[in-house]
C-alpha positions as CSV (number, residue, x, y, z in Angstrom):
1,X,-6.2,19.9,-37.3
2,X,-2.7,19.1,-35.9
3,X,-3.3,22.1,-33.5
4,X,-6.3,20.9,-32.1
5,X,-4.8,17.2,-31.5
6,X,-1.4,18.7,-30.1
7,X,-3.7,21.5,-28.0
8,X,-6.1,18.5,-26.7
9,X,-3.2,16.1,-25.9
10,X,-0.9,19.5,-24.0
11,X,-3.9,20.3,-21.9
12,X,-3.2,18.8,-18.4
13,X,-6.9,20.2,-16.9
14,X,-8.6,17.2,-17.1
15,X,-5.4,14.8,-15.5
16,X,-5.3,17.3,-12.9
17,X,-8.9,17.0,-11.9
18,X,-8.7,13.4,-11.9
19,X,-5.6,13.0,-9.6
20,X,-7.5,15.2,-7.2
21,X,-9.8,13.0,-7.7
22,X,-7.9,9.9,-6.6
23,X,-6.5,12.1,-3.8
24,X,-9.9,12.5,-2.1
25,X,-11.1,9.0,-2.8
26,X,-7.9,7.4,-1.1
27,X,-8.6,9.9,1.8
28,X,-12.5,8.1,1.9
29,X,-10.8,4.9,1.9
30,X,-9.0,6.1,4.8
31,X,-11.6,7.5,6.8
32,X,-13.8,4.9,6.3
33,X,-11.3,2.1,7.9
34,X,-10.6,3.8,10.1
35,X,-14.4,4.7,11.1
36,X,-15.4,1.3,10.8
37,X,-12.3,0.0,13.0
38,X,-12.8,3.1,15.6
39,X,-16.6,2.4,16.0
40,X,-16.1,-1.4,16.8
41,X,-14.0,-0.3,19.8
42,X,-16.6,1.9,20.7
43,X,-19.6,-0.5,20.6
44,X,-17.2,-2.8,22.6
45,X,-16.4,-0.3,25.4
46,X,-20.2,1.0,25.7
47,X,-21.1,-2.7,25.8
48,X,-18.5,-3.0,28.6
49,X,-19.6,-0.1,30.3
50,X,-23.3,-1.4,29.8
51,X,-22.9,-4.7,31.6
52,X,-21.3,-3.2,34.5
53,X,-24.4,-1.4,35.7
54,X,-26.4,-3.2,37.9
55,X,-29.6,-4.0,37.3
């Protein structure tokens, strides 16, 4: 019994998988600011662009 409980609390699989897993969720969070900041620019500068044409 005290193998298994020193075997379960040695094994670093599962604390590895969840730091990857934090990993790729801060790089989301990332993306996704900077997505959602990037695209209003965009919709700005096609609604600029938009305006401009005659009609």
């Amino acid at each position: 019994m005290r193998q298994l409980i020193s075997s379960f609390f040695s094994d670093e699989r599962g604390a590895t998988a969840i730091e990857y897993c934090l990993v790729a969720c801060s790089i989301s969070i990332v993306i996704v600011a900077a997505v959602t900041s990037l695209g209003q620019d965009v919709r700005a500068l096609f609604v600029r662009v938009r305006d401009n044409f005659p009609q």
